[in-house]
C-alpha positions as CSV (number, residue, x, y, z in Angstrom):
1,X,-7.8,1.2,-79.0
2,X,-9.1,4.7,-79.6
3,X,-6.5,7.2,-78.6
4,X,-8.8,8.8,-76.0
5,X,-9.9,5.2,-74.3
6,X,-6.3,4.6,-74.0
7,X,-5.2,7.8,-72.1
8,X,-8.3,7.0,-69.9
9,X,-7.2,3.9,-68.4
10,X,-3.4,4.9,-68.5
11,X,-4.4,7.8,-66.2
12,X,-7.0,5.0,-64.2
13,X,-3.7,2.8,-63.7
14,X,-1.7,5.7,-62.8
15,X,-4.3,7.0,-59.7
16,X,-4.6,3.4,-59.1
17,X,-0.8,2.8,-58.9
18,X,-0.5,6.5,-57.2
19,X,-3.2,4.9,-54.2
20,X,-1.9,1.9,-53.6
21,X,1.6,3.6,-53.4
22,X,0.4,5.8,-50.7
23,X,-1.3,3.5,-48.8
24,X,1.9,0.9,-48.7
25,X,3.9,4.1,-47.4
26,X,0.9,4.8,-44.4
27,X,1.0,1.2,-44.2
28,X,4.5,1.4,-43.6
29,X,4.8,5.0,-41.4
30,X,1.6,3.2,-39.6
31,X,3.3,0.0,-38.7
32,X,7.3,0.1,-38.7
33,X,8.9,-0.8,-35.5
34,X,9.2,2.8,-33.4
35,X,12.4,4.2,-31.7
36,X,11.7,3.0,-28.3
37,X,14.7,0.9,-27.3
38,X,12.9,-0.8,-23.9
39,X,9.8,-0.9,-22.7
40,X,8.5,2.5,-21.8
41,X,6.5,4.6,-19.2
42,X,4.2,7.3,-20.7
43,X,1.4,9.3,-18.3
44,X,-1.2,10.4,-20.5
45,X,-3.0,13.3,-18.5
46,X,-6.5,14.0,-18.1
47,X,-8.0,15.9,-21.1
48,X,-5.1,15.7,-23.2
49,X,-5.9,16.1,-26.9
50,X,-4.0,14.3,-29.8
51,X,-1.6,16.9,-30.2
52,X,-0.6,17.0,-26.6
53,X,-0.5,13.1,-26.9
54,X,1.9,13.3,-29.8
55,X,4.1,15.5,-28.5
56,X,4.3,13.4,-24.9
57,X,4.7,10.0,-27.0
58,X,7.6,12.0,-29.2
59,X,9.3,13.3,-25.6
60,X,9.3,9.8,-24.2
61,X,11.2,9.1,-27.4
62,X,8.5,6.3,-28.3
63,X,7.3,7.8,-31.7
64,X,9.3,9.6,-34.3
65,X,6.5,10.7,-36.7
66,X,4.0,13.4,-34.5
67,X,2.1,14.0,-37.9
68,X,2.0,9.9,-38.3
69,X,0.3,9.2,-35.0
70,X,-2.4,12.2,-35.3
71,X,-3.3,11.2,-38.7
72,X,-4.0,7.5,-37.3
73,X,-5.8,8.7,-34.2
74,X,-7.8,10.8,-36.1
75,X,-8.6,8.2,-39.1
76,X,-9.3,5.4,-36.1
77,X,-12.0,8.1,-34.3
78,X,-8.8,7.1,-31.5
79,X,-8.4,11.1,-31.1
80,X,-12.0,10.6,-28.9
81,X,-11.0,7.5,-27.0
82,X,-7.6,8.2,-25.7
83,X,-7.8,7.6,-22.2
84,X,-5.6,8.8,-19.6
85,X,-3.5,7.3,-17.7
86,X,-0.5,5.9,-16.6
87,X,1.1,3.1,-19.7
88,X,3.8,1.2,-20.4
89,X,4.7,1.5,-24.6
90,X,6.6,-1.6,-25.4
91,X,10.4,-2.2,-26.9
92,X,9.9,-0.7,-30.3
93,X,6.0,-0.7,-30.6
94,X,4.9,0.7,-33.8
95,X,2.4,3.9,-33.9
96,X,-0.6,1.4,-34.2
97,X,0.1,-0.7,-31.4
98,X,1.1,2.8,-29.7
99,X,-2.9,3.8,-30.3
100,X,-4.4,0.2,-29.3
101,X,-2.4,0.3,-26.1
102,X,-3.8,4.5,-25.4
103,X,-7.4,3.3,-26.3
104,X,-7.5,0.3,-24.2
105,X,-7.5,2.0,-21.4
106,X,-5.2,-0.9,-19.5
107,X,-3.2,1.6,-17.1
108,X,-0.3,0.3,-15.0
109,X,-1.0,-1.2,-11.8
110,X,1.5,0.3,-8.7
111,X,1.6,-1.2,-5.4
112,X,1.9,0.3,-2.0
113,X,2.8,-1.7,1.2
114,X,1.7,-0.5,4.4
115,X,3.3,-2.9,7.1
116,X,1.6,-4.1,10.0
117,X,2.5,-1.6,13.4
118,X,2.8,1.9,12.0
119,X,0.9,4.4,13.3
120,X,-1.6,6.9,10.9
121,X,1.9,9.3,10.6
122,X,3.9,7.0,9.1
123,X,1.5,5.3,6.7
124,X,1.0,9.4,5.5
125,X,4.6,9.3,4.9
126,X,4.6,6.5,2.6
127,X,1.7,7.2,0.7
128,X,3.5,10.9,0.4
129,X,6.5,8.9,-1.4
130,X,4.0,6.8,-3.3
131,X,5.3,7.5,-7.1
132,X,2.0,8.6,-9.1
133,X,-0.3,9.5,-6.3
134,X,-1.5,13.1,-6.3
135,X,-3.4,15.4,-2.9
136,X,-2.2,16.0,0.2
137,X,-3.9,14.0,3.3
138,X,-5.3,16.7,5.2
139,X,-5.6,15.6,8.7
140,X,-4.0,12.2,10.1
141,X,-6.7,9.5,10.5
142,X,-7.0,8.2,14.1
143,X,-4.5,5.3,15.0
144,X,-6.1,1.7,14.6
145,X,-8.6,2.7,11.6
146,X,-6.1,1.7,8.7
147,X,-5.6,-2.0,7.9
148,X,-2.6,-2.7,6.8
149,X,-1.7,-4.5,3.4
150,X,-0.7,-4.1,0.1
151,X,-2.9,-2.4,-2.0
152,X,-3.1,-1.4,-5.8
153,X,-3.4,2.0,-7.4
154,X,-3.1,3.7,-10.3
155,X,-1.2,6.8,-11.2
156,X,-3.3,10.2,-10.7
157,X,-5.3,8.4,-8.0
158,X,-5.2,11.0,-4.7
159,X,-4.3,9.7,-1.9
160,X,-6.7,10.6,0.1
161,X,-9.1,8.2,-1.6
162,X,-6.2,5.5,-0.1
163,X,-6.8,6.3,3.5
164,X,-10.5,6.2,2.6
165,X,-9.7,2.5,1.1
166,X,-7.5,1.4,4.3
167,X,-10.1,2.7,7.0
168,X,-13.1,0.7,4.7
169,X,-10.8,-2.2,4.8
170,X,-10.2,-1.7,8.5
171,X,-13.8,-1.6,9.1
172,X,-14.2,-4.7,6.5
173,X,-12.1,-7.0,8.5
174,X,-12.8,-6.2,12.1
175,X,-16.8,-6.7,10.9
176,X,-15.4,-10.2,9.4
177,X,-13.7,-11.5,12.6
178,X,-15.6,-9.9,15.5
179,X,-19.2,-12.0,15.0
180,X,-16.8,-15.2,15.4
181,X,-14.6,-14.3,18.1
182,X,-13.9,-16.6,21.3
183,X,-16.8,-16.6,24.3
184,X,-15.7,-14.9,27.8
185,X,-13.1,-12.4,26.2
186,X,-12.9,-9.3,29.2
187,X,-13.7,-6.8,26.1
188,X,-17.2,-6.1,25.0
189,X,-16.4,-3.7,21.9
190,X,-14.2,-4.0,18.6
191,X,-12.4,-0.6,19.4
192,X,-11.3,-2.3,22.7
193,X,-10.3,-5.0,20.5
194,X,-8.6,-3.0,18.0
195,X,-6.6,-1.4,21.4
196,X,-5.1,-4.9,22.3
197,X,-4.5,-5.9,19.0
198,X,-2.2,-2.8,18.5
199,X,-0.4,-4.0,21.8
200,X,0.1,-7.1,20.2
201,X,1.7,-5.9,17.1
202,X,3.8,-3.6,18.8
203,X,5.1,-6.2,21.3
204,X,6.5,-9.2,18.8
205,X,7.5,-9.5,14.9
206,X,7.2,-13.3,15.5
207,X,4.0,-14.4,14.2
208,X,3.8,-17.4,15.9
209,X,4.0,-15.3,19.2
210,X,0.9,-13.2,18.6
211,X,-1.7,-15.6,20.0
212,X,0.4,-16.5,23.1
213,X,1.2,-12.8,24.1
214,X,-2.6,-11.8,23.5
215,X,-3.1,-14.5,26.1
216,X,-1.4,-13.1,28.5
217,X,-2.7,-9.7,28.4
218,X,-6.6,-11.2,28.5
219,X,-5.4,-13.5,31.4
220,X,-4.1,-10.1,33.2
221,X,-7.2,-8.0,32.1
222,X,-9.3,-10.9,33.9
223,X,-7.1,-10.6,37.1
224,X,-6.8,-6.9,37.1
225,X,-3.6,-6.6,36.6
226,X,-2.0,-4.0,35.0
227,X,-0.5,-4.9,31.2
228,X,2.8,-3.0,32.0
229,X,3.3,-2.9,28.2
230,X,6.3,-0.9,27.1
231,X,5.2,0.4,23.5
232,X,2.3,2.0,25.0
233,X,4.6,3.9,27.4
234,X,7.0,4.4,23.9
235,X,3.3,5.6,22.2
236,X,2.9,8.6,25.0
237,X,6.6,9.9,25.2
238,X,6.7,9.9,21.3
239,X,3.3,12.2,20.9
240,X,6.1,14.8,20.7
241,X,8.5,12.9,18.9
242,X,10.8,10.3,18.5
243,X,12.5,9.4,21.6
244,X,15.8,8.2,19.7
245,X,17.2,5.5,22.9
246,X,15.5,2.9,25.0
247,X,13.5,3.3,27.3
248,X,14.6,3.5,31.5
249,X,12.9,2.7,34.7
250,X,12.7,6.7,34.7
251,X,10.1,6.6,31.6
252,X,8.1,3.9,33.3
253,X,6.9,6.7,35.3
254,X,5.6,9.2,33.2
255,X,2.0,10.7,33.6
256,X,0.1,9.7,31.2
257,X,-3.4,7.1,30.1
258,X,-1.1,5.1,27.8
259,X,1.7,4.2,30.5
260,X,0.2,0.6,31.5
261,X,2.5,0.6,34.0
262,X,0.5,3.3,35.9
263,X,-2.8,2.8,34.8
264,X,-5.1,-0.3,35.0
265,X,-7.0,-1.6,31.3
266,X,-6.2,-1.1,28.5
267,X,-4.9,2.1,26.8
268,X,-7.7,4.5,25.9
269,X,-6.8,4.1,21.9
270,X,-4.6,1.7,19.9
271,X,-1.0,2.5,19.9
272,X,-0.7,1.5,16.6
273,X,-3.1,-0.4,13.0
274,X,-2.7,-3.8,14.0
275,X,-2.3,-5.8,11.0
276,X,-5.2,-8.9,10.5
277,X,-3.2,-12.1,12.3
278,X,-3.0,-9.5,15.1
279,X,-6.8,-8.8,15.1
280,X,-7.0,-12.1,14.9
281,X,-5.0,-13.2,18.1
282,X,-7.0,-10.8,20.7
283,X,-10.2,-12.8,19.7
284,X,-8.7,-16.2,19.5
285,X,-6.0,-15.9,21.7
286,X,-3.7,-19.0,22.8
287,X,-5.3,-21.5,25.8
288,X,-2.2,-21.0,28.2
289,X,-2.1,-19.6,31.6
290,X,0.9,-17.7,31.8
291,X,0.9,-13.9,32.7
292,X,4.6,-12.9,31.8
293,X,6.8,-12.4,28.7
294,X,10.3,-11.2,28.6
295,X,12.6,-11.2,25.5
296,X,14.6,-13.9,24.6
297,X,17.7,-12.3,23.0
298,X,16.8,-14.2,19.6
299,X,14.0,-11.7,18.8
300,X,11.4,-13.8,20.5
301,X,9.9,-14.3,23.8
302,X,10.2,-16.3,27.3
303,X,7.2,-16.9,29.2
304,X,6.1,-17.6,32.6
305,X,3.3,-18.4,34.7
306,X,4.7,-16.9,38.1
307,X,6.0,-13.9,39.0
308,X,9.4,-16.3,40.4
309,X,9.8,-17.9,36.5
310,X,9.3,-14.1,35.3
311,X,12.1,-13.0,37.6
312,X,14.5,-15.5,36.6
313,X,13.7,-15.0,32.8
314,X,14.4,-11.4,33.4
315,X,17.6,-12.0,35.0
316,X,18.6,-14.0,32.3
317,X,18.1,-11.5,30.0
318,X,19.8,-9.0,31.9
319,X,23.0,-11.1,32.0
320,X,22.6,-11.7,28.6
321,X,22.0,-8.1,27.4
322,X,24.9,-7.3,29.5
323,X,27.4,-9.5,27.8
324,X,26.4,-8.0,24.6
């Protein structure tokens, strides 16, 4: 072999040897279990560039080479698909993985629970603790426009666009049940619906109960009786805050459209976002008679057709209170 032919391919094998070399080390840099000793939480911002991602990656202790993960991003056309975001980076996933879990754009799902009986306040409050969601709410959304339920959401989602989902779904279930509701009910609107249904939530946490004690505010609103409901008497005295103790024969008498002690109807808005069972109850309620309930010490209810069963249900209760 001609001297020249043979330093031509021995400086051929070298570059060949001096490429395949490198590309076992990016291999290796590239795909080499990171630092990350659990499963990780990273929040990606809006408009962050690679370098910003690198850095946030390297905080979270999830990568250990900044220059590593740019280069990949950046060979990958990643740098333009990053996607922000909130993400979980797995128990010692490599900088690869790292940049397939950024570009698919699969976020973490959060949950929030909103329970059935709060009023607009206190679902503000929790949406105000709600890890990841961003805005104020701006003004408190009436009473008895917010369904309750779990919903999902993402972090950097405001939550304003949450009462905007829980009013739609409000408005989403009451147009569901409404069309199907029982014949000869004494309302003739969903808001007046939406009023009892509140009562109802407010009244029992048995869910078995709710059909029976909407029966017997339909069966006094067809008598004209007065509901003589105590949460809506609660509802008015707490407009200025919480009242902190039961409530006495003295608060019975306040002045005010919500004590349905005074007043004859229903309330003039929902003491409460009735929850869908609830919604339900008011426009199928129970086929019973009875035009009393009185608490049954167990969390439950007695009830009663006559004013005479009501009394001795209430003196039972009394006695029963009293040894307590």
């Amino acid at each position: 072999m001609r001297p020249r032919v043979f330093w031509s391919v021995l400086i051929l094998f070298v570059a060949v040897g001096g490429a395949l070399g490198t590309w076992q080390a990016v291999q290796y840099i590239y795909n080499q279990p990171g630092p990350a000793t659990s499963n990780t939480n990273v929040v990606i911002p809006k408009g962050a560039g690679v370098h910003q991602v690198a850095r946030i990656l390297s905080d979270a202790g999830t990568i250990n080479n900044r220059r590593g993960f740019r280069a990949l991003a950046w060979l990958h056309g990643a740098d333009r698909e990053l996607k922000a975001g909130e993400y979980v980076i797995p128990t010692h996933a490599s900088i690869r993985s790292i940049v397939t879990v950024l570009k698919s754009g699969m976020t973490v799902v959060r949950f929030v629970t909103v329970p059935e009986g709060l009023t607009s306040r206190n679902v503000v409050a929790i949406l105000d603790k709600a890890y990841g969601l961003v805005g104020a709410v701006k003004s408190i959304p009436p009473d008895g426009t917010l369904l309750p339920e779990t919903y999902r959401y993402s972090y950097g989602d405001t939550r304003a666009e949450m009462i905007k989902r829980m009013s739609l779904a409000m408005d989403d279930e009451i147009d569901k049940l409404w069309p199907g509701r029982d014949p000869d009910l004494p309302f003739h609107s969903p808001d007046e619906a939406v009023i009892l249904a509140s009562m109802v939530e407010k009244e029992t946490a048995v869910p078995s109960e709710r059909s029976r004690i909407a029966a017997v505010f339909l069966n006094r609103l067809k008598k004209g009786m007065r509901l003589q409901s105590d949460p809506t008497v609660l509802y008015a005295i707490e407009q200025s805050g919480p009242l902190g103790r039961a409530l006495t024969r003295d608060d019975l008498d306040i002045d005010s459209p919500y004590n349905t002690y005074r007043v004859y109807g229903l309330p003039p808005g929902p003491i409460a976002n009735p929850g869908k069972d609830a919604l339900f109850a008011v426009l199928h309620p129970a086929k019973t008679q009875e035009l009393y309930f009185v608490a049954d010490g167990t969390g439950g209810h007695t009830f009663a057709k006559t004013l005479k069963e009501h009394n001795a249900n209430v003196r039972k209760w009394r006695r029963l209170r009293k040894r307590r």
